[in-house]
C-alpha positions as CSV (number, residue, x, y, z in Angstrom):
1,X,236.2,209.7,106.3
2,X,237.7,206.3,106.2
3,X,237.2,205.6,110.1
4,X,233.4,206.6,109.9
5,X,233.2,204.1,106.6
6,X,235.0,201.8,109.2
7,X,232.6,202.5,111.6
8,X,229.6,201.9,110.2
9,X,231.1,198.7,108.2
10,X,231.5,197.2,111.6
11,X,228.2,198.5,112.8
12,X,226.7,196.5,109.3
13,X,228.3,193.4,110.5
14,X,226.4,193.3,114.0
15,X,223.2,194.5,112.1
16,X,223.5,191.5,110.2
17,X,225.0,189.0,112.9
18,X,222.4,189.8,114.8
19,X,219.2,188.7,112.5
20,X,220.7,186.0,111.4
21,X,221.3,184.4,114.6
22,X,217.4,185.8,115.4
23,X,218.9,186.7,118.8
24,X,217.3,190.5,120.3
25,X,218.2,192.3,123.5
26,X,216.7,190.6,127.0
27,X,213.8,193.1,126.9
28,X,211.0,194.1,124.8
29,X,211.1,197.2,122.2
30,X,209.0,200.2,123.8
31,X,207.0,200.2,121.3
32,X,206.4,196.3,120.7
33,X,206.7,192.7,122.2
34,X,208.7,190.1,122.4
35,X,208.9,185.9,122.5
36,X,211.6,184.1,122.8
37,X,211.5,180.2,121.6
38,X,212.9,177.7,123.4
39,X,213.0,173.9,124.1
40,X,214.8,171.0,125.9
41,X,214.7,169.3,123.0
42,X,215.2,169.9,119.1
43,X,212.0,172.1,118.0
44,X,210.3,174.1,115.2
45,X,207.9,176.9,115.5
46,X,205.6,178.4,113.4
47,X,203.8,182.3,114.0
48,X,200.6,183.5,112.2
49,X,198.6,186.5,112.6
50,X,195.4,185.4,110.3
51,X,191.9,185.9,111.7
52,X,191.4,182.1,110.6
53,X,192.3,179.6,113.2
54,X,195.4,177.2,112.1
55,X,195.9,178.9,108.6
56,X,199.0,181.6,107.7
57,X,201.7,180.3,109.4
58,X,205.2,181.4,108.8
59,X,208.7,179.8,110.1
60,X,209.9,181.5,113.1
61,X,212.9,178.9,113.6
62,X,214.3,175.8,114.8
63,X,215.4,175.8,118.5
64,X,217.6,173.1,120.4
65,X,218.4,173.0,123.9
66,X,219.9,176.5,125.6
67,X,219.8,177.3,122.2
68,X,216.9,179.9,122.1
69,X,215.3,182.2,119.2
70,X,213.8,185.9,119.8
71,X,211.8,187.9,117.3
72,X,209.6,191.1,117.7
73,X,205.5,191.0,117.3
74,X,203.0,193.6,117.2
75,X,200.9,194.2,120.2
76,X,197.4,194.0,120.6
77,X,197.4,191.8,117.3
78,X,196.2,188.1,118.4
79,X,199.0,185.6,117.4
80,X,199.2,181.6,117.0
81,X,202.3,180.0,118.3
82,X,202.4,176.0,116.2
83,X,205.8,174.4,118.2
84,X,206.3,170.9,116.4
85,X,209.1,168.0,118.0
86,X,209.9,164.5,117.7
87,X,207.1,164.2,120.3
88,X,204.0,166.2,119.8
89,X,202.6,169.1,117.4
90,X,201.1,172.2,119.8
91,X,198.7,175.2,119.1
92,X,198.7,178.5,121.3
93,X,196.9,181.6,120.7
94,X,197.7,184.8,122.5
95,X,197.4,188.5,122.4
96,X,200.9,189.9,123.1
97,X,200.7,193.3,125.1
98,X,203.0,196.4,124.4
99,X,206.1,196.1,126.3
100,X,205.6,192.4,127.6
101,X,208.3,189.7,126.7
102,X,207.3,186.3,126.6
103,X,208.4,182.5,126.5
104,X,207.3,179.8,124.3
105,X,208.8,176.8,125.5
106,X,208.2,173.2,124.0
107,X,208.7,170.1,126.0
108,X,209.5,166.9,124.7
109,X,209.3,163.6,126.4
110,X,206.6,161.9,127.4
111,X,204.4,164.5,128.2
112,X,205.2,166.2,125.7
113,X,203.5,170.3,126.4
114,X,203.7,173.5,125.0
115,X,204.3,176.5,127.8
116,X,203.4,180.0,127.0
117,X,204.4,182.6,129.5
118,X,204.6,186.4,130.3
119,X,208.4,186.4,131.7
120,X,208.0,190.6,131.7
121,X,208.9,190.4,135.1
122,X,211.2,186.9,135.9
123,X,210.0,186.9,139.2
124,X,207.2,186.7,139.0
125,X,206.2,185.1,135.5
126,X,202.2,184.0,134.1
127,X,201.0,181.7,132.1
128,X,198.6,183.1,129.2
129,X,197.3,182.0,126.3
130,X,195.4,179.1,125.1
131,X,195.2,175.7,123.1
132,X,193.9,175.9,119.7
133,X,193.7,173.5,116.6
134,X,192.8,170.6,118.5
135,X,191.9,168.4,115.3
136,X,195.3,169.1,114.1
137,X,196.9,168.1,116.9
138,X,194.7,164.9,117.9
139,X,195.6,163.6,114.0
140,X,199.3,164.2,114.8
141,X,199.1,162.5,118.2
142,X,196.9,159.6,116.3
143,X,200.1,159.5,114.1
144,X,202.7,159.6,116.3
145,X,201.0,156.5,118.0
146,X,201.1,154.7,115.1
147,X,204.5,155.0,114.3
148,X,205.6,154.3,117.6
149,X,203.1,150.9,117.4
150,X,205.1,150.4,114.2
151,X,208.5,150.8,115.3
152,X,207.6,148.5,118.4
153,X,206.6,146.2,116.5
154,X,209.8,146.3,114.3
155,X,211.8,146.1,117.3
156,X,209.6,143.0,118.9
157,X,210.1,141.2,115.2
158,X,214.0,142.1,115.5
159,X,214.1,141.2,119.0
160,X,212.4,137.5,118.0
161,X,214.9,137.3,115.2
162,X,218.2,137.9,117.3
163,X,216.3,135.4,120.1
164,X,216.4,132.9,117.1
165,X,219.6,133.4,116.0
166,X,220.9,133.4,119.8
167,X,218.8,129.8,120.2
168,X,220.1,128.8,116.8
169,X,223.9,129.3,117.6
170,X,223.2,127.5,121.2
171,X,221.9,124.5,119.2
172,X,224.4,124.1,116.3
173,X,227.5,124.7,119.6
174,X,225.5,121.8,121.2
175,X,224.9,119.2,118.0
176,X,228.6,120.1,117.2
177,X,229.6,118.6,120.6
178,X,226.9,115.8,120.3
179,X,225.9,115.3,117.1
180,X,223.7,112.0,118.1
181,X,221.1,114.4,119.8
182,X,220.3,116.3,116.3
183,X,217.2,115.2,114.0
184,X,217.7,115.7,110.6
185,X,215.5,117.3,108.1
186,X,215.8,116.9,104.4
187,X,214.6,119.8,102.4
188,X,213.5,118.9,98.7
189,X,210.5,120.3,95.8
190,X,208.6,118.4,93.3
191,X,206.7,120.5,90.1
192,X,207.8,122.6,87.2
193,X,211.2,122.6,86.1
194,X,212.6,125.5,86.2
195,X,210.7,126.4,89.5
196,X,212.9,127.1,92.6
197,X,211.4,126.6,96.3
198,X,212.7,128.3,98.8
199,X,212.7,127.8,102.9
200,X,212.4,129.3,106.2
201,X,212.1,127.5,109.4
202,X,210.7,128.6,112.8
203,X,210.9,127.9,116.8
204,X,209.5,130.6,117.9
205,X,206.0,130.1,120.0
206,X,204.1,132.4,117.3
207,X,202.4,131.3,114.4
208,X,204.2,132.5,111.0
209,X,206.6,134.6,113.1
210,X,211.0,134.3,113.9
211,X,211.5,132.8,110.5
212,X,214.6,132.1,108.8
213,X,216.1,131.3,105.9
214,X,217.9,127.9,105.1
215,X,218.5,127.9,101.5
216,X,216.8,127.0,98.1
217,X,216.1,124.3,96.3
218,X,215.1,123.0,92.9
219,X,213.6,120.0,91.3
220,X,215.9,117.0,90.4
221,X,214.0,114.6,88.8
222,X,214.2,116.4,85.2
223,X,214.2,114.4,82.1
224,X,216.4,115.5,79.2
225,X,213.8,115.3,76.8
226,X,212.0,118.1,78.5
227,X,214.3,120.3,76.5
228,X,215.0,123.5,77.1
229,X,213.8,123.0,80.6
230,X,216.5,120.5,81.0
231,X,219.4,122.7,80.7
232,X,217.8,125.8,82.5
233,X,217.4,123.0,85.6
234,X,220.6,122.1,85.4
235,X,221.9,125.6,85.6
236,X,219.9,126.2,88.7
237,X,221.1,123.3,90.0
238,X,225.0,124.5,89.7
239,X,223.5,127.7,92.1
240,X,221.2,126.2,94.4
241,X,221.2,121.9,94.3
242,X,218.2,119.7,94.8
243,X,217.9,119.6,98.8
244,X,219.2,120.6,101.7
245,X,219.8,119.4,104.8
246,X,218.9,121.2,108.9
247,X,219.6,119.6,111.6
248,X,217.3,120.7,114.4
249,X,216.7,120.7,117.8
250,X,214.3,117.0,119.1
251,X,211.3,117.6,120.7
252,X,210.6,121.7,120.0
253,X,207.9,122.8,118.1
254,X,208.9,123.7,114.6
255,X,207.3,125.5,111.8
256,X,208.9,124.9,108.1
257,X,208.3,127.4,105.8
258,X,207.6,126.3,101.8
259,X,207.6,128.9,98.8
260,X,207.3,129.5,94.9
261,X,207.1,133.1,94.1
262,X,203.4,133.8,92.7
263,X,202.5,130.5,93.1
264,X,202.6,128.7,96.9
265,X,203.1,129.7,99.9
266,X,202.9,126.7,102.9
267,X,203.7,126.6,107.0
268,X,203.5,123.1,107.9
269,X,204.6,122.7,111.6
270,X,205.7,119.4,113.5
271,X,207.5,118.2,116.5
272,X,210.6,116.2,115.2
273,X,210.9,113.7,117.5
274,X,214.7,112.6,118.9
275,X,216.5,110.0,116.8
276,X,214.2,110.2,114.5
277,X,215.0,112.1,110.4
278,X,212.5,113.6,108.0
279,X,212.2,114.6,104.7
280,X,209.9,117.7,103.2
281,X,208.8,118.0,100.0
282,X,207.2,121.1,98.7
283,X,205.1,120.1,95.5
284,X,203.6,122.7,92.9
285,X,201.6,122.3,89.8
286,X,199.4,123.6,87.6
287,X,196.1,123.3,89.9
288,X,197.4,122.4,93.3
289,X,200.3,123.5,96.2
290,X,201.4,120.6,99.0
291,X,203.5,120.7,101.7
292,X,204.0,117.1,103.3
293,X,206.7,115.9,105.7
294,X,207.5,112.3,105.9
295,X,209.2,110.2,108.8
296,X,211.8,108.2,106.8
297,X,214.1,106.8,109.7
298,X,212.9,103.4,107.9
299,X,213.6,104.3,104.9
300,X,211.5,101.5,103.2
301,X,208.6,102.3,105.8
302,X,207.8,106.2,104.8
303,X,205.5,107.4,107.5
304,X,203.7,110.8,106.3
305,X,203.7,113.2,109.8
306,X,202.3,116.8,109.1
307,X,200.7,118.2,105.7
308,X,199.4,121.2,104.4
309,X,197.8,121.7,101.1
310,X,197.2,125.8,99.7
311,X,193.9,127.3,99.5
312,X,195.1,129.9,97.0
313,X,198.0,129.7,94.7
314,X,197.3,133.0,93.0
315,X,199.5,134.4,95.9
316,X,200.6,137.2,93.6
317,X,197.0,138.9,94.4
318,X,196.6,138.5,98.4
319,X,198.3,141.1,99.2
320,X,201.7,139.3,100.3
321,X,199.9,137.3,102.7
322,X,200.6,133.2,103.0
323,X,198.5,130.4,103.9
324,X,199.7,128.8,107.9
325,X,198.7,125.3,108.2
326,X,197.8,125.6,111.8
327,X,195.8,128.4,112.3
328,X,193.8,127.9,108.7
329,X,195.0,131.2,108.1
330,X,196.3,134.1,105.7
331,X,199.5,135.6,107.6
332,X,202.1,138.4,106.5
333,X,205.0,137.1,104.7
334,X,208.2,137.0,107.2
């Protein structure tokens, strides 16, 4: 008694392994069919027997590569095969014939495809079946191609970036070595109080694109009967000062970003020219937003070189969009 208890323990546990790897024997039950899934990439697939085109589906498994999935049908019942990847969604309709095995195979890549074939005899194996659900599949392609127009745009924006930062680290090596070939460029803000600017400078040949930051700044001109504002300037100042100082590269275009959150946002590009040192000022009020830049090499003899005055300073309501100087234009923040 105990061996056939034994017995039919261990005859459990293959039951069991079995279905739950979905694994079957290399050929079809007499009395049914057979697919096996497969992929050279990571896949999912889907199985429905409804009379309704692209409704009923029910998981038949997730595949990888060599890594295959079997599980019985009913013949003569028409069945829909959905096989979804990284790369493409795929609909194929089929009616499985008693005794037949068969091969759904995804491909990824891309040209991405989904492969149906009768593989009853491996010599010689045919292709049946045919597409269905095209409107599901078009919307996923649609989809897929604007995620991938997404992420290569990411990358192009990251790519700009690091280009910036590698021209960046060139220049500060270079005006370490010769300091005489920087221009100077004075950062300041003018307007409420309590108001903190901050900025972003440019080289890159794009309008409103490669920015980065340089630092904030607040007012300094605060008198201490504007109490409490006073203090609460003060206190800013301790974090953040009242300028700031880049030294950049003569003669390359440069685009010097201005902005108060909910209130301005300005580009005001330039060429600084070698030899020479500037000073911005950002200025925000109640009514209007300016960005001017100011040749001061003679300090006494302030020569005004590039300004920009907002359109809009209810910026909180555009969207996160701000105003470029150049192209008269509403761009996406940086």
């Amino acid at each position: 008694m105990r061996t056939i208890c034994l017995a039919l323990t261990l005859t459990l546990i293959v039951l069991v392994a079995g279905c739950a790897t979905g694994q079957d024997s290399s050929e079809a039950p007499a009395d049914g069919a057979k697919i096996t899934f497969t992929s050279n990439a990571e896949a999912a697939f889907w199985t429905s027997t409804s009379d309704k085109e692209c409704a009923g589906f029910h998981g038949a498994g997730r595949v990888k590569d060599n890594e295959p999935r079997t599980m019985a049908v009913q013949p003569g019942v028409p069945i829909q095969v959905r096989g979804q990847g990284n790369s493409g969604l795929f609909f194929t309709s089929f009616v499985p014939e008693k005794g037949h095995s068969y091969q759904v195979n995804f491909v990824s890549g891309d040209s991405p495809s989904q492969n149906v074939t009768d593989v009853t005899d491996p010599a010689h194996p045919v292709a049946v079946g045919s597409p269905v659900c095209q409107q599901q599949t078009k919307a996923y392609d649609q989809k897929l191609g604007e995620k991938k127009e997404a992420e290569m745009e990411k990358q192009k924006k990251k790519k700009e970036v690091e280009m910036e930062k590698q021209k960046e680290a060139a220049w500060e090596k270079h005006v370490a070595e010769n300091p005489a070939d920087g221009v100077k460029i004075t950062l300041t803000s003018s307007g409420f109080s309590s108001g903190i600017v901050a900025f972003w400078i440019s080289t890159s040949d794009t309008a409103g694109t490669g920015f980065r930051w340089v630092g904030n700044v607040v007012v300094g001109n605060v008198s201490v009967l504007d109490t409490p504002d006073f203090l609460v300037n003060k206190l800013l100042q301790i974090f953040w000062g009242t300028s700031r100082t880049v030294v950049v590269q003569p003669g390359v275009p440069i685009q010097i970003r201005g902005y108060v959150s909910c209130g301005s946002s300005v580009v005001t590009p330039f060429v600084p020219e070698k030899g020479h040192t500037y000073q911005v000022t950002h200025s925000y009020g109640n009514e209007d937003f300016t960005q001017n830049v100011m040749d001061i090499t003679v300090p006494d003899h302030p020569v005004s070189v590039a300004y920009n005055a907002e359109v809009d300073r209810h910026l909180c309501n555009t969207d996160g969009l701000y105003y470029h100087g150049t192209t008269k234009g509403w761009l996406p923040h940086p």
